[in-house]
MMTF fields as JSON, N, C-alpha, C and O atoms, coordinates in Angstrom:
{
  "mmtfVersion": "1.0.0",
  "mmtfProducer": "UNKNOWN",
  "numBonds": 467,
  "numAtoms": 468,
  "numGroups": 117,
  "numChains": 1,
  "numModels": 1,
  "chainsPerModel": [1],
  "groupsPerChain": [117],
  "chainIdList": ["A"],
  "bondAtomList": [4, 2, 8, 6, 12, 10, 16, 14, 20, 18, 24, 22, 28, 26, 32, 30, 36, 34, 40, 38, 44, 42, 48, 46, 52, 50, 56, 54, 60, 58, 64, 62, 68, 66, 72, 70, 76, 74, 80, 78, 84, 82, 88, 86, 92, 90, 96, 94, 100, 98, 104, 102, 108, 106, 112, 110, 116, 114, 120, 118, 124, 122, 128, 126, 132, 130, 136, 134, 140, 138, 144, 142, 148, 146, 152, 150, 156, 154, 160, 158, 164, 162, 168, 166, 172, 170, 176, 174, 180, 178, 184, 182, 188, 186, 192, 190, 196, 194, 200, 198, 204, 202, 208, 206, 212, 210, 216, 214, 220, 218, 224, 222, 228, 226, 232, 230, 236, 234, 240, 238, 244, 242, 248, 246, 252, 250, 256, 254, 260, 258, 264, 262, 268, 266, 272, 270, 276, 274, 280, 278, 284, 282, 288, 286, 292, 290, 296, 294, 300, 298, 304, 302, 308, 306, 312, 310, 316, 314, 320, 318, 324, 322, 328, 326, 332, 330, 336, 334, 340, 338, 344, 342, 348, 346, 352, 350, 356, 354, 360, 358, 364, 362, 368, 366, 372, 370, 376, 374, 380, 378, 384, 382, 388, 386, 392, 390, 396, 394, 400, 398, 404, 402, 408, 406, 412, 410, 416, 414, 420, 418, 424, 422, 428, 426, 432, 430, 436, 434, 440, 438, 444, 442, 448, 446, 452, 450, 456, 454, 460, 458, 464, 462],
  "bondOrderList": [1, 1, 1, 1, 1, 1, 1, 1, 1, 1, 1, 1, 1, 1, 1, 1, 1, 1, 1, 1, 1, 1, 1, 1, 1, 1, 1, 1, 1, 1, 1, 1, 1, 1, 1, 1, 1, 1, 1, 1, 1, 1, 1, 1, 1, 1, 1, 1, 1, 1, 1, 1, 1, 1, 1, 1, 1, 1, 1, 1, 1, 1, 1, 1, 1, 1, 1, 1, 1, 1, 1, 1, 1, 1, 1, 1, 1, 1, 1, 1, 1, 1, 1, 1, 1, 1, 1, 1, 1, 1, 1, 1, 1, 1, 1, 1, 1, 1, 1, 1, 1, 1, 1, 1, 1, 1, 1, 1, 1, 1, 1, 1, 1, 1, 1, 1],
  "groupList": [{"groupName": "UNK", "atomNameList": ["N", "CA", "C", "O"], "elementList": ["N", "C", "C", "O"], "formalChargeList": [0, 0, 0, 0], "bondAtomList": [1, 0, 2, 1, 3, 2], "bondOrderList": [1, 1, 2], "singleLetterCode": "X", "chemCompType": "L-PEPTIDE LINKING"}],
  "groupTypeList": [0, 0, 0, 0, 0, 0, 0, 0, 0, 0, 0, 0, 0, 0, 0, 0, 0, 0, 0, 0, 0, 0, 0, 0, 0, 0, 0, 0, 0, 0, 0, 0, 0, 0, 0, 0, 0, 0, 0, 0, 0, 0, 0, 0, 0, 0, 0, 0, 0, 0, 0, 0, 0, 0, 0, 0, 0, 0, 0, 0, 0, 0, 0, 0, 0, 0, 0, 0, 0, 0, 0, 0, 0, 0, 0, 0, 0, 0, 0, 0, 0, 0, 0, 0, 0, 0, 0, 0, 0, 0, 0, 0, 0, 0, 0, 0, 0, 0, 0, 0, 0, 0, 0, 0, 0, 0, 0, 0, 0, 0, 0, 0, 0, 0, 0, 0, 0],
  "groupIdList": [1, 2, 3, 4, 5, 6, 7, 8, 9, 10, 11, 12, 13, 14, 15, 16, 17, 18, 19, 20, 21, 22, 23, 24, 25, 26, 27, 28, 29, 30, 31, 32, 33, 34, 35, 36, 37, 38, 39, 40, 41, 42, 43, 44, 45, 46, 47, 48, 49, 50, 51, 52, 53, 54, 55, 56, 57, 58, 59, 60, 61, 62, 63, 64, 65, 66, 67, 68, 69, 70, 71, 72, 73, 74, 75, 76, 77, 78, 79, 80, 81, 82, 83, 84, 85, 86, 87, 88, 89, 90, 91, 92, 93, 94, 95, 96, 97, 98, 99, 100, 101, 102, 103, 104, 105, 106, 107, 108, 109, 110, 111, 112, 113, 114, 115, 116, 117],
  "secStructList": [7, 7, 2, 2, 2, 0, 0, 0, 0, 0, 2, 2, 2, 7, 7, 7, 1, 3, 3, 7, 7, 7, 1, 7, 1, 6, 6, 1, 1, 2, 2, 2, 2, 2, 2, 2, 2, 2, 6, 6, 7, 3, 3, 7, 7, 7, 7, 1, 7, 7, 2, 2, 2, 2, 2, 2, 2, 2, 2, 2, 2, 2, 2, 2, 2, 2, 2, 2, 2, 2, 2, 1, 7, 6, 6, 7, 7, 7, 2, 2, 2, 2, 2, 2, 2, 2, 2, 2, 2, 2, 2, 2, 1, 7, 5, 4, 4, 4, 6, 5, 7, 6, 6, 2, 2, 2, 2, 1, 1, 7, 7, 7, 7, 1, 1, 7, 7],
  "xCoordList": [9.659, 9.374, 10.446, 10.283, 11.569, 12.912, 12.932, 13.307, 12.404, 11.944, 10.771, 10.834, 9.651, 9.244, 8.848, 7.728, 10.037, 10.432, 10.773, 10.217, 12.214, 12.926, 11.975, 12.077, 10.976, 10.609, 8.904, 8.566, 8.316, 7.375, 7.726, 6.999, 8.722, 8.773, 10.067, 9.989, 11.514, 12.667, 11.874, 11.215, 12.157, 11.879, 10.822, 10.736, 10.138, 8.821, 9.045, 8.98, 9.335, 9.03, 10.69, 10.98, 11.541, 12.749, 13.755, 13.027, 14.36, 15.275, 14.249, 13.776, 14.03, 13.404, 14.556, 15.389, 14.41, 15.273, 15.255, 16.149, 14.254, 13.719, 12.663, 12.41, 11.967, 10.945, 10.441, 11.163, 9.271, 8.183, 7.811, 7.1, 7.957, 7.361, 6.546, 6.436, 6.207, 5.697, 6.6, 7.783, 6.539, 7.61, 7.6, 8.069, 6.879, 6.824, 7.995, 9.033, 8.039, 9.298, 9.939, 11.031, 9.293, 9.462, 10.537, 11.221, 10.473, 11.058, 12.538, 13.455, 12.696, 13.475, 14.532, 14.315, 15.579, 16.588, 17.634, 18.04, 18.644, 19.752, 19.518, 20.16, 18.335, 18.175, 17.474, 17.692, 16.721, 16.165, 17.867, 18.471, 18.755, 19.273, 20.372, 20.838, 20.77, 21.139, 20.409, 20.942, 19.592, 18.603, 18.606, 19.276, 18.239, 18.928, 20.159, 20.288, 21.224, 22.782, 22.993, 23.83, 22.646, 22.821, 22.139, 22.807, 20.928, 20.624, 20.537, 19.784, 20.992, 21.34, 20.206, 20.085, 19.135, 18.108, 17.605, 17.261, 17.574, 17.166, 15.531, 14.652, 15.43, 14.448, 13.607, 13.924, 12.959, 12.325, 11.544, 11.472, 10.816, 9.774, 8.882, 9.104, 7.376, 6.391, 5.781, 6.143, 5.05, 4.73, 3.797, 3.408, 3.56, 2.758, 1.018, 0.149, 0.718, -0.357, -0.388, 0.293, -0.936, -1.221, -2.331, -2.739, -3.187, -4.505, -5.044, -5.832, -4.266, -4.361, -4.404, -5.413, -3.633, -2.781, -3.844, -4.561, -4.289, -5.485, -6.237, -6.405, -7.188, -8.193, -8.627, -9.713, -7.756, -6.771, -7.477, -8.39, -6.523, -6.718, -7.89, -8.283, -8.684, -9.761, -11.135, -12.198, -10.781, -11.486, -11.587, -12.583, -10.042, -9.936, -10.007, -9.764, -10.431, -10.803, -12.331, -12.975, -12.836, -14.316, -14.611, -15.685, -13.779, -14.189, -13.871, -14.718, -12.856, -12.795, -13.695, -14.617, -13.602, -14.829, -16.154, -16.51, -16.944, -17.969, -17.465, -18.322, -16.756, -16.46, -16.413, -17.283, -15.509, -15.541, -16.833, -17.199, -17.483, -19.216, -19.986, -20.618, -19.742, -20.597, -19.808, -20.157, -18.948, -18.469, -18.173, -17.771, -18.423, -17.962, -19.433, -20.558, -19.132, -20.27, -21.178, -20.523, -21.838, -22.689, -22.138, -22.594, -21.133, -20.662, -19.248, -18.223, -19.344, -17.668, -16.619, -15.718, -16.51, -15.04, -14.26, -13.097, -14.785, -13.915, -12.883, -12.1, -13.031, -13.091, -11.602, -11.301, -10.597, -9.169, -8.375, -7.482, -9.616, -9.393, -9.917, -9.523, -11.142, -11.53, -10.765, -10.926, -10.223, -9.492, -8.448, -7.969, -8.241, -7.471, -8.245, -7.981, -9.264, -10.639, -10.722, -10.206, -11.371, -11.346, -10.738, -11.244, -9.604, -8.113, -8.018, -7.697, -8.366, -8.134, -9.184, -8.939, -10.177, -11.671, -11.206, -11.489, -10.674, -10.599, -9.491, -9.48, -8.53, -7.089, -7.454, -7.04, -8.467, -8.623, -9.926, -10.105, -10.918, -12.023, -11.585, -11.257, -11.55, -11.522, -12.098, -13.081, -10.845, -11.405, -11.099, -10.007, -12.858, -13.012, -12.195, -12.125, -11.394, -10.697, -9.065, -8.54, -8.857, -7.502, -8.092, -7.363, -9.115, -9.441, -9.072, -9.541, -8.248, -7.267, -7.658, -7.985, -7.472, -7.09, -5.655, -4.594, -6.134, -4.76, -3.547, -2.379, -4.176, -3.236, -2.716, -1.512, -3.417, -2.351, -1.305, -0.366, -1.72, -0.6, 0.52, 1.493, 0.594, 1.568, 2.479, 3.688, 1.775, 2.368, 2.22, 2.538, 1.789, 1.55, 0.85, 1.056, -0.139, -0.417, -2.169, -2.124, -3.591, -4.333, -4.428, -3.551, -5.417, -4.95, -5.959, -6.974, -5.866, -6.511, -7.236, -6.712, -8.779, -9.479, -9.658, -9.236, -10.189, -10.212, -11.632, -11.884, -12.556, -13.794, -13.111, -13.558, -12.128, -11.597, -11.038, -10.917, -10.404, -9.5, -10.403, -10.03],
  "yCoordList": [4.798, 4.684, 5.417, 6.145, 5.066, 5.708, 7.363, 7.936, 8.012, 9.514, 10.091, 11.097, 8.897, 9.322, 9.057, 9.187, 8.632, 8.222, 9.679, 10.292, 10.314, 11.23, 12.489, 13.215, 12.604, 13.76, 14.11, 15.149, 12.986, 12.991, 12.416, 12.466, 12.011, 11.351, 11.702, 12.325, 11.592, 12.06, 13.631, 14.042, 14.457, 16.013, 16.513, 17.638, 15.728, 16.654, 16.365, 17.351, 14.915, 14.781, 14.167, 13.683, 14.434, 14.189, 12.64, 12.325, 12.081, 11.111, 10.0, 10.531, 8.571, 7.994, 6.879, 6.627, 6.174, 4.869, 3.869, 3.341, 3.696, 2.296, 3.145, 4.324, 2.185, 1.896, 0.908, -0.001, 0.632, -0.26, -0.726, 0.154, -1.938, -1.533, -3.366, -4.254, -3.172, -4.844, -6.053, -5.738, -6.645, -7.568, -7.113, -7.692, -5.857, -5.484, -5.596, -5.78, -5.513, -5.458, -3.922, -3.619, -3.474, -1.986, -1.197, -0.235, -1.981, -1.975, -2.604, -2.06, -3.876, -4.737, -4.596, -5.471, -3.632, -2.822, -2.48, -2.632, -1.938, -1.241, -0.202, 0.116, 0.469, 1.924, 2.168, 3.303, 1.437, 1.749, 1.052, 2.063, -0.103, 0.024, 1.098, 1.408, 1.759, 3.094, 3.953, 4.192, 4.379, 5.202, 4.717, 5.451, 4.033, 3.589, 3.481, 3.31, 3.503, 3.067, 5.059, 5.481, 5.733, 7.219, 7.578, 7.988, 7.454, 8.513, 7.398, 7.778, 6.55, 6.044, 5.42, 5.518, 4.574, 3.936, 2.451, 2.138, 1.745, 0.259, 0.16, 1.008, -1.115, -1.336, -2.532, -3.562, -2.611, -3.601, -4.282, -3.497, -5.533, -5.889, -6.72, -7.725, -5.958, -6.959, -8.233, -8.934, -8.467, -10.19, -9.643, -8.483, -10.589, -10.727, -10.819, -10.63, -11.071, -10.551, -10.21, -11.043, -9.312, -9.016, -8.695, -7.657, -9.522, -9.122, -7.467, -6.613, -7.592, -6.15, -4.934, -4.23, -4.68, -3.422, -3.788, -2.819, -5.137, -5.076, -4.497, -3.351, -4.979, -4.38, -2.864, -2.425, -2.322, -0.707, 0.071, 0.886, -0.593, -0.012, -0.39, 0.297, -1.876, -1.761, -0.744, -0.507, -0.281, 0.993, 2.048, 2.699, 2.241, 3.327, 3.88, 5.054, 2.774, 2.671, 2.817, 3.535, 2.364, 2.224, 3.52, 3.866, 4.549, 6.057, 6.493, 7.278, 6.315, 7.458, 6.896, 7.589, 6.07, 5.799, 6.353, 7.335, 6.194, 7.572, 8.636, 9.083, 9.329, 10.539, 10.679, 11.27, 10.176, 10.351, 10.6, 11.735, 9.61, 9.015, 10.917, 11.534, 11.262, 12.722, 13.991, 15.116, 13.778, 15.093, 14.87, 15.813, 13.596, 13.563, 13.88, 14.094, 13.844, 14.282, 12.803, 11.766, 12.74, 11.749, 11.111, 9.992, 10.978, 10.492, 9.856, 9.497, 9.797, 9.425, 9.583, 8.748, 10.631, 10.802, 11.406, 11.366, 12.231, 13.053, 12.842, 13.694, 11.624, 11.307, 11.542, 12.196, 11.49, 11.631, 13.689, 14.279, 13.872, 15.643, 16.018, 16.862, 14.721, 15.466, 14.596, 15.167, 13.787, 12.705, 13.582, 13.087, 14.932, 15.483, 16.465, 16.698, 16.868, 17.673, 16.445, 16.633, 14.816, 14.176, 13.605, 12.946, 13.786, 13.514, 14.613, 14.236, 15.911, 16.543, 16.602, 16.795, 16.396, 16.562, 15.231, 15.405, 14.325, 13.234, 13.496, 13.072, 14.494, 14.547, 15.225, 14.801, 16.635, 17.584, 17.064, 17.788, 15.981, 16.109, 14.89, 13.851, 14.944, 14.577, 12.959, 12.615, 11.987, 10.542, 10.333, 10.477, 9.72, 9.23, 8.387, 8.402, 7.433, 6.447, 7.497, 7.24, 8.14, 8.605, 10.39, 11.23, 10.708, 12.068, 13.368, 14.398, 13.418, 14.387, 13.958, 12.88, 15.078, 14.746, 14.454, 14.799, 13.408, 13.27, 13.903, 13.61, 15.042, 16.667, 16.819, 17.026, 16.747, 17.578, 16.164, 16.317, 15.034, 14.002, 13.939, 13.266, 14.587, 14.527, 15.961, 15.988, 16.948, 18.23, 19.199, 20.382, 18.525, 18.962, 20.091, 20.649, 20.583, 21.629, 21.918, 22.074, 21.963, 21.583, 22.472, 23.336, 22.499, 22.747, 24.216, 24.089, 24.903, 25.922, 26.093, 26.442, 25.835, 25.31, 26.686, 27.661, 26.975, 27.918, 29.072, 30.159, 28.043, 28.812, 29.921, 31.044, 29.408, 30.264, 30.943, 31.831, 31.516, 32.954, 33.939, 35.096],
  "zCoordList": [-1.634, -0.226, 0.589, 1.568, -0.027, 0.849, 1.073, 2.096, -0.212, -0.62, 0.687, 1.394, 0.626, 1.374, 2.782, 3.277, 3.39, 4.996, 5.444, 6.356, 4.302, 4.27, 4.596, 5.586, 3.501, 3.72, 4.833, 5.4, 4.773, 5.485, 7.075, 8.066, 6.977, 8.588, 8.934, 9.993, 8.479, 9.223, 9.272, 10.228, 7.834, 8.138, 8.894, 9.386, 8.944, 9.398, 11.033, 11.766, 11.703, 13.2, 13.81, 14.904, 12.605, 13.758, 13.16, 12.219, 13.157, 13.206, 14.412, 15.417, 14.156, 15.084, 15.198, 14.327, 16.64, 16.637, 15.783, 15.122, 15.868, 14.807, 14.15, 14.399, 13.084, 12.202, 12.111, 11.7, 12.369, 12.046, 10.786, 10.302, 9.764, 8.365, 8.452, 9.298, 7.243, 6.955, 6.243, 6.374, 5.913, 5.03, 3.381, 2.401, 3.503, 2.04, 1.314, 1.95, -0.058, -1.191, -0.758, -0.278, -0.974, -0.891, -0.126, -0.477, 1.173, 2.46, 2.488, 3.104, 1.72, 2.32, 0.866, 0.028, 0.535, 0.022, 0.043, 1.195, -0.789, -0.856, -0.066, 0.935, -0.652, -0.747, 0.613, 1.035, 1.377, 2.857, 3.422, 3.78, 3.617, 4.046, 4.356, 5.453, 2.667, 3.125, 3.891, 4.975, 3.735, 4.744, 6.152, 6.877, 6.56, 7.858, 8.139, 9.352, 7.54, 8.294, 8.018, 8.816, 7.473, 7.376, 8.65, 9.599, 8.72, 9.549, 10.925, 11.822, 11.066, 12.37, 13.141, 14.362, 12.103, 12.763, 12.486, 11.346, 13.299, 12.89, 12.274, 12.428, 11.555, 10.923, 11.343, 10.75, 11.914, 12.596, 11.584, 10.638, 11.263, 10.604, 11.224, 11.899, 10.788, 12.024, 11.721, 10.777, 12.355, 11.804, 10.623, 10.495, 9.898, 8.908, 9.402, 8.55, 10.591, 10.507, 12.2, 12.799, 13.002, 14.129, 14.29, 13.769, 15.092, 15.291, 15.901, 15.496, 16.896, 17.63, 16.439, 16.492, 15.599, 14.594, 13.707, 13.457, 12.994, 12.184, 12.758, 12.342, 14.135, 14.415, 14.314, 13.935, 14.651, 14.504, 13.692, 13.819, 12.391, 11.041, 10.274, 9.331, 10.789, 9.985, 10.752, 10.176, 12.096, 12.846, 12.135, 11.819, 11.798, 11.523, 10.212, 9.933, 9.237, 7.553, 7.889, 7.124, 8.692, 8.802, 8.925, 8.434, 9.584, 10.177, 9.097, 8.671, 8.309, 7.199, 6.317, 5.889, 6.075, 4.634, 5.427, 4.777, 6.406, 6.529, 6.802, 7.564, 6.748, 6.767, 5.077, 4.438, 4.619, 3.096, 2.458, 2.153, 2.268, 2.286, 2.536, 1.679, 3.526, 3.527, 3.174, 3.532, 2.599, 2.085, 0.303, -0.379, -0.241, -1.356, -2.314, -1.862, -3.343, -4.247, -4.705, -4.602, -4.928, -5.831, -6.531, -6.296, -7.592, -8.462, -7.462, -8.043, -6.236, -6.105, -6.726, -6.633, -7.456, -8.101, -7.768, -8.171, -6.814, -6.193, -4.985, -4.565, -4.545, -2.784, -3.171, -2.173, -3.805, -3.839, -3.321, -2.713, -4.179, -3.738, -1.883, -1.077, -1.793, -0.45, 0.622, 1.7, 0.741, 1.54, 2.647, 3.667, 2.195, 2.914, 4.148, 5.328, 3.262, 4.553, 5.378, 6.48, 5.158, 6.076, 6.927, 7.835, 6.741, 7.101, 8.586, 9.713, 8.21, 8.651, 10.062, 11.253, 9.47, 10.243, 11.611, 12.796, 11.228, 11.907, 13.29, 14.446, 12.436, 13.291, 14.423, 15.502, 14.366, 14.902, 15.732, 16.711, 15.621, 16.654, 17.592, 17.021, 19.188, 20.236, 19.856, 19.2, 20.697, 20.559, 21.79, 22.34, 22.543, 23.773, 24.517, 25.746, 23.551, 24.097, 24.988, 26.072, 24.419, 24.579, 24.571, 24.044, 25.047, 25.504, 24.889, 25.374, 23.829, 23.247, 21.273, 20.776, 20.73, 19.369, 19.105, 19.626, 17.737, 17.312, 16.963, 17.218, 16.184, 16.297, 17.519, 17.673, 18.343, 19.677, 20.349, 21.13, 19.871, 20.641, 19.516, 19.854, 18.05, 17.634, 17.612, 17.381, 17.855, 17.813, 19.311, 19.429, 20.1, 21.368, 21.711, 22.788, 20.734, 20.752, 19.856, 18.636, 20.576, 19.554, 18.451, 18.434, 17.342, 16.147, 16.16, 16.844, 15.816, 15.328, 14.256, 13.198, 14.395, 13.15, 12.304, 12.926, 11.027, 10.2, 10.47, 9.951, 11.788, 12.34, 13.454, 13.688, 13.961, 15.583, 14.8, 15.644, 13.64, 13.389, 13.247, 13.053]
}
């Protein structure tokens, strides 16, 4: 987990104040406390269950599993190779609630799909 705070979240978007995690094992360490007292960020832990953040994520499992659902093959075996097209498909198309894709509220900039070159 500590590996990949480092490389998917310090490197890619910056050093953050805090972190958000769950009461997981995973989390609660030597090795995240080093990671935090290095790069200079507290570790918050959230309640064990929040209605709001569930509701969220079971939205947002509901959208990818149909998205998954029409791009995978018949046999479902594949959905691990295509998880990243839908991933992608999701980041890049416009959500009504918040008017903008998700791509552009994390990179400020929308994405340039592989049809516009």
């Amino acid at each position: 987990m500590v590996d990949f705070i480092r490389t998917h979240i310090i490197y890619r978007y910056s050093i953050s104040h805090r972190i958000v995690t769950d009461n997981g094992i995973q989390f609660s360490n030597s090795w995240m406390d080093r990671l935090c007292g290095k790069y200079k960020f507290k570790q918050y832990k959230s309640s064990i269950y929040n209605v709001a953040a569930n509701g969220l994520a079971e939205a947002f499992n509901k959208t990818l599993c149909n998205l998954l659902k029409k791009i995978v093959s018949k046999s479902k075996k594949d959905w691990q190779k295509k998880i990243g097209e839908a991933l992608w498909a999701y980041r890049t198309t416009h959500h009504t609630p918040i008017g903008v894709t998700p791509y552009s509220l994390v990179y400020g900039v929308e994405a340039f799909l592989p049809l516009e070159r």
